[in-house]
C-alpha positions in Angstrom: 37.3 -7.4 25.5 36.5 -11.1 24.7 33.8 -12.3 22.1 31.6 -14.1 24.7 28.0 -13.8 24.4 27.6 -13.4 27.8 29.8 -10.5 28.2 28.1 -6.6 28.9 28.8 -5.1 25.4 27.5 -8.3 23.4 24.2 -8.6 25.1 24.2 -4.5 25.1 25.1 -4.4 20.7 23.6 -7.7 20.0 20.1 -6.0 18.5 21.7 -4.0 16.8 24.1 -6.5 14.9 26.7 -7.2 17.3 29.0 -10.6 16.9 32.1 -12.3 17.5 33.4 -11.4 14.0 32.8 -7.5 14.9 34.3 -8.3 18.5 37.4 -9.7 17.0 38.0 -6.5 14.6 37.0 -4.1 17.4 40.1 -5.9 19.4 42.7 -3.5 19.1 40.8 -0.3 20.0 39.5 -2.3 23.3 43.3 -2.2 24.0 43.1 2.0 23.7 39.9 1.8 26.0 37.8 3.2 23.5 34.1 1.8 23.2 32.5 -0.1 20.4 28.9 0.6 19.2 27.1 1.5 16.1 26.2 4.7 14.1 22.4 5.1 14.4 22.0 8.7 12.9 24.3 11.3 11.3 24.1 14.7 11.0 26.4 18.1 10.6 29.6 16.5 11.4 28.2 14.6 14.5 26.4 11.2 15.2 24.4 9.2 17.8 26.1 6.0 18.8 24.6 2.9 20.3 26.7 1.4 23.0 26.7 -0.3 25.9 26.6 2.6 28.1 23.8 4.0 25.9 23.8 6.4 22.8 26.8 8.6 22.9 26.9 12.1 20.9 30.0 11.7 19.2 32.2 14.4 16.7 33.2 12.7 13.1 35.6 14.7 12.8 38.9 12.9 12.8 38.0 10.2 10.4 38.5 11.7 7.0 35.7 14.6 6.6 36.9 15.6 3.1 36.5 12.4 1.8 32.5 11.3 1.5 33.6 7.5 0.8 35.4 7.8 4.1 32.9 9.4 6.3 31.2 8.2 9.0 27.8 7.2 8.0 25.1 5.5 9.7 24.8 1.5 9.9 28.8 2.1 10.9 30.7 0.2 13.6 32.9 2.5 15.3 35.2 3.0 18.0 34.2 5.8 20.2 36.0 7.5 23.2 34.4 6.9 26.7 34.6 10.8 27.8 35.0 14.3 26.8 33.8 16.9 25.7 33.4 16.9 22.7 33.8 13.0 22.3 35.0 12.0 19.2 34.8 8.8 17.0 38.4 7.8 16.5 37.8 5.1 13.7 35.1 3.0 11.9 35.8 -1.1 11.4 36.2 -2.4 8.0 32.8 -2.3 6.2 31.4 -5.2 5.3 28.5 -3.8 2.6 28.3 -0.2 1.1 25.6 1.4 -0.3 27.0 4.0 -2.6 25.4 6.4 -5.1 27.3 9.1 -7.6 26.8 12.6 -6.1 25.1 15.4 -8.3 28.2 17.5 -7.9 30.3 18.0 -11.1 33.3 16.3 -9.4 31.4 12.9 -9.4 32.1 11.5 -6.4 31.0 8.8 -4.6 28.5 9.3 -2.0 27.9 6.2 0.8 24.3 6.4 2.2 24.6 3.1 4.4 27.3 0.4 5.8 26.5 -2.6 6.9 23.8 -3.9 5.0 22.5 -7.2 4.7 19.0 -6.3 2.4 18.4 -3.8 0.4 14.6 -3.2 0.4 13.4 -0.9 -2.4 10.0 0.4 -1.8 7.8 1.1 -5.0 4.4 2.7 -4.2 1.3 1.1 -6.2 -0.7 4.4 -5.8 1.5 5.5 -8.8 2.0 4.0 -12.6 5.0 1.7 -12.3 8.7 3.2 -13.3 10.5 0.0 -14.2 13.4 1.8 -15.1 13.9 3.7 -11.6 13.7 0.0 -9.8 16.4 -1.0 -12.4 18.1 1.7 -11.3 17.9 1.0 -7.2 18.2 -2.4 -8.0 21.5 -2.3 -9.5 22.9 0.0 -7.1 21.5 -2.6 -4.2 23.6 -5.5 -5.8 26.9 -3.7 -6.2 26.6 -2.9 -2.6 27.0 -6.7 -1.2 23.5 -6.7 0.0 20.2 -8.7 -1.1 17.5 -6.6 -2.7 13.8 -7.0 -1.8 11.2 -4.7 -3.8 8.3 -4.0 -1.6 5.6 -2.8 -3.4 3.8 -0.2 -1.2 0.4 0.7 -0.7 -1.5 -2.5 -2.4 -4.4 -1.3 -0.8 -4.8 1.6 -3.2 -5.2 -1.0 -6.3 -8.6 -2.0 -6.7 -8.6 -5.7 -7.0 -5.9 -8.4 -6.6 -5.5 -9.6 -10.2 -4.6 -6.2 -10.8 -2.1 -6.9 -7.8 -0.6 -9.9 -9.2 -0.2 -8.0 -12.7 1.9 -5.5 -11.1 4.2 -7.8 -9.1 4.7 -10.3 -12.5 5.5 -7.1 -13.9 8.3 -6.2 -11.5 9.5 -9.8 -11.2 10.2 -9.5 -14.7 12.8 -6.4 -14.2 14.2 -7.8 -10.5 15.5 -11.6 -11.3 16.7 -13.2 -8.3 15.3 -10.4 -6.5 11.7 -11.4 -4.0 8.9 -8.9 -4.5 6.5 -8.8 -1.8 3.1 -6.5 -2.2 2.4 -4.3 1.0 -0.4 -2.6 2.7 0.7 -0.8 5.7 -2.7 -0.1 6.7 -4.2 -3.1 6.0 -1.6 -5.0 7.5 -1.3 -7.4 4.7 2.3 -8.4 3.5 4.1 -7.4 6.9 4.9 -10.6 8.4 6.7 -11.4 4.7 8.5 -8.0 5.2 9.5 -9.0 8.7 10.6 -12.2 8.4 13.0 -11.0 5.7 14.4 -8.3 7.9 14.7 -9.8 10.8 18.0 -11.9 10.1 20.1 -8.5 9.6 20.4 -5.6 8.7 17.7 -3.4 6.2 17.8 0.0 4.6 14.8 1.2 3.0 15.2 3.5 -0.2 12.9 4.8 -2.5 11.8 8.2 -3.8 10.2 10.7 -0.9 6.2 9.4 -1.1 7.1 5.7 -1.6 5.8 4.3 1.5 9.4 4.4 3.2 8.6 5.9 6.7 5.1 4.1 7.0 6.5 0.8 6.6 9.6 1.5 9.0 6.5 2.6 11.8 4.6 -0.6 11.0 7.8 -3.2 11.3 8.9 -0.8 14.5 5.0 -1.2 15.9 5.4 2.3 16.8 5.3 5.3 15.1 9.3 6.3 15.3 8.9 8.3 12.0 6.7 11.1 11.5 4.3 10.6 8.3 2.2 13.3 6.9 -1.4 12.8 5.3 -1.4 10.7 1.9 -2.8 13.2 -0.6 -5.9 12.6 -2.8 -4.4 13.5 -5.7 -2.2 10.8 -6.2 -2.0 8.4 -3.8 1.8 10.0 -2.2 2.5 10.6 1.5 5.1 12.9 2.6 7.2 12.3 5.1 9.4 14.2 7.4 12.9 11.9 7.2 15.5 14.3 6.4 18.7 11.5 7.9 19.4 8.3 7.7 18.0 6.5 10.9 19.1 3.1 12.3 16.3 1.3 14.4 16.6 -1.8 16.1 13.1 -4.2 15.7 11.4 -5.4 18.2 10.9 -8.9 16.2 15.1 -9.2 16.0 17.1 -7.2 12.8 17.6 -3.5 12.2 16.4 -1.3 9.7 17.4 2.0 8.3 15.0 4.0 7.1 16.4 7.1 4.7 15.0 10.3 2.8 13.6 10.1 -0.9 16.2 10.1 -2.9 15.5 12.3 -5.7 18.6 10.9 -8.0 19.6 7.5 -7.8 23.1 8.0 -9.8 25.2 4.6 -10.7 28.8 4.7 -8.7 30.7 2.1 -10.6 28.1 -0.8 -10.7 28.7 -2.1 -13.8 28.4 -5.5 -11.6 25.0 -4.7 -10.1 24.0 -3.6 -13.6 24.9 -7.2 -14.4 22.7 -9.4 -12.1 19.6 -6.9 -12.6 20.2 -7.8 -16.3 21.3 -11.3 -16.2 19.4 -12.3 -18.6 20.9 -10.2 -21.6 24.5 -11.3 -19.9 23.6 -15.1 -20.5 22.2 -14.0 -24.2 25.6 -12.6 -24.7 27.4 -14.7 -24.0 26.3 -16.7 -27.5 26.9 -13.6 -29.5 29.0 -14.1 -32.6 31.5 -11.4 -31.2 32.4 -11.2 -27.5 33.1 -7.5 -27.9 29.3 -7.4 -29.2 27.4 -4.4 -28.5 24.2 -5.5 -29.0 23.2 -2.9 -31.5 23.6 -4.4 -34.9 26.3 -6.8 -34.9 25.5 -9.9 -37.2 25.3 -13.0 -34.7 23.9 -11.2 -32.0 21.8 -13.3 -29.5 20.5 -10.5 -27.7 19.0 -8.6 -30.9 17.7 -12.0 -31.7 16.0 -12.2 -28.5 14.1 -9.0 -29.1 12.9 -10.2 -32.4 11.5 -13.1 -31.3 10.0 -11.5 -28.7 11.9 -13.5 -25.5 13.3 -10.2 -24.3 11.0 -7.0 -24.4 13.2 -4.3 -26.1 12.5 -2.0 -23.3 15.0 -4.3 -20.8 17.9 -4.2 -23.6 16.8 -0.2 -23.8 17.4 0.2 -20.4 20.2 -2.2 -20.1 22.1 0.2 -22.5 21.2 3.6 -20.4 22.8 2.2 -17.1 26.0 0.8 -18.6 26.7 3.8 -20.7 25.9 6.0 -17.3 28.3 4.1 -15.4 30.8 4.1 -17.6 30.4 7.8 -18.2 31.3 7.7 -14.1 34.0 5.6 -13.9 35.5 7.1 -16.9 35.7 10.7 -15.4 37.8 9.0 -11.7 39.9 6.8 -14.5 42.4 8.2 -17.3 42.8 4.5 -18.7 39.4 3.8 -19.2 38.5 7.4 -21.0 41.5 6.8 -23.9 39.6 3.0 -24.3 36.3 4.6 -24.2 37.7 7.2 -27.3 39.3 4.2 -29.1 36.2 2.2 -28.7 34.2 5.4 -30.1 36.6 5.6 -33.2 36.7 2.0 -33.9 32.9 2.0 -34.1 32.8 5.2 -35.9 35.0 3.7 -38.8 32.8 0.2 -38.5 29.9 2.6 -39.2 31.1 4.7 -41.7 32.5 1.5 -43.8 28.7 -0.4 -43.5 27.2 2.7 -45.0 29.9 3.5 -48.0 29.5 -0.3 -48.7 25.6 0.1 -48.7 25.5 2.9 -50.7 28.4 1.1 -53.2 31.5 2.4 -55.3 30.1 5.2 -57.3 28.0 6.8 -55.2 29.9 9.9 -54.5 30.2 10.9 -58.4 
């Protein structure tokens, strides 16, 4: 295989992400006459693969099925075999973005929900009161994976006037530095183009809780409707969709998008980086602490503290700051023997700390 734009396979992959750089790492499978394309659904130990010949049904099962890091998951590259039945994948290329969440299983493992990412877009639905915390959340977990994250604040048409609007997205802007926000009516149309032009320089996943506007948007960027939506309900402004996998979809104005389920839990996988940049503003404040080892809770010198008492950080950021780190380290912690005798030192060092401030408070004599 050569890298020329002009050859079958490039002009075949090319909507779906295909270039020289993938061309070059698929070279030594081209040598083993396998076929390169791109997971566009998983499901059960199987996927549908993209290629030039068309989308394969391929079996997972030789690369690493005990392993969910290692799986084959959709928004792969992979190298496929030409025939058989069944045909198999026989190897994915070296990601270049993960998305990866902490499962709800007791072994805390990693869980990857999509490779290959380029932006992040994390849908928020207006029809609802704001969770600032959740986009935290999706937002860190968006950084850590390599890719760019957009909020998209679904379902604008539902608010009754656009002050109220522009209230909403200040409000968001404040928790997502760095990070666009782009209000979105679906049905109204208003906000697309802004959406599309975003997406259409790579690859997009959508995420978001089930009712957030996911599979609507997908159907309005597609121009079709490729994902089935039920009725919004009265109630409170949720749809329900259908979208039980993860589904790669090439746009008709140039970029792909991946569309996923609601994600009930949104569970940090060692992100203490993504944490970072959602809060880089308390990681600037601290670095003029007194203490470099400050805490932030009620060290003398502490910048941060001082920022909520004058009121340039809202105490509800530092709050939430403090939940994600301590979550993530609670994760790492249980994959990392090192780290859990630190974490116990760490406890007992401040223990002592706090068991000297309050004998010194209460002074010499007070236990007569």
């Amino acid at each position: 295989m050569t890298s020329s734009s002009a050859s079958p396979v490039s002009s075949a992959l090319a909507p779906y992400g295909w270039d020289d750089a993938w061309a070059d790492e698929f070279a030594p499978y081209d040598t083993e006459g396998l076929l390169p394309g791109r997971v566009v659904r998983v499901d059960r130990g199987q996927c549908d693969v993209v290629t030039a010949d068309g989308v394969l049904r391929a079996d997972t099962a030789f690369v690493t099925p005990h392993d969910p890091m290692r799986v084959v998951c959709t928004g792969d590259w992979v190298a496929v075999e030409p025939g058989g039945n069944p045909r198999y994948v026989r190897a994915y290329l070296p990601r270049r973005t993960a998305f990866v969440r902490s499962t709800s299983s007791k072994r805390s493992e990693g869980q990857i929900l999509a490779a290959n990412v380029d932006h992040a877009i994390v849908a928020v639905p207006l029809a609802v009161e704001l969770d600032l915390g959740r986009i935290e959340r999706f937002l860190a977990l968006a950084w850590e994976s390599g890719a760019q994250p957009v909020v998209v604040l679904t379902k604008a048409d539902l608010v009754p006037d656009a002050v109220t609007v522009a209230h909403l997205v200040q409000d968001v802007e404040t928790s997502a530095p760095g990070v666009p926000v782009v209000p979105v009516s679906a049905r109204e149309g208003d906000g697309l183009d802004v959406v599309a032009a975003i997406v259409g320089g790579g690859t997009s996943v959508l995420l978001g809780q089930s009712g957030a506007g996911k599979s609507t948007l997908a159907n309005a960027l597609v121009g079709e409707d490729v994902m089935t939506v039920q009725a919004t309900r009265d109630v409170d402004g949720k749809g329900r969709h259908t979208t039980t996998t993860r589904n790669l979809l090439a746009l008709p104005g140039g970029g792909v998008l991946i569309d996923t389920p609601g994600l009930r839990g949104v569970g940090l996988w060692d992100a203490e980086g993504g944490v970072g940049q959602v809060f880089s503003e308390i990681e600037e404040l601290a670095e003029r602490c007194r203490f470099h080892d400050c805490a932030h809770e009620a060290e003398p010198g502490c910048a941060v503290l001082a920022a909520v008492e004058d009121g340039d950080l809202p105490e509800r950021r530092l709050h939430s700051y403090r939940k994600l780190l301590r979550e993530n380290q609670r994760i790492v912690a249980k994959t990392d023997a090192r780290l859990r005798a630190e974490i116990r030192k760490d406890w007992k060092r401040k223990g002592a700390i706090g068991k000297a401030a309050m004998e010194a408070k209460r002074g010499p004599h007070w236990r007569s």
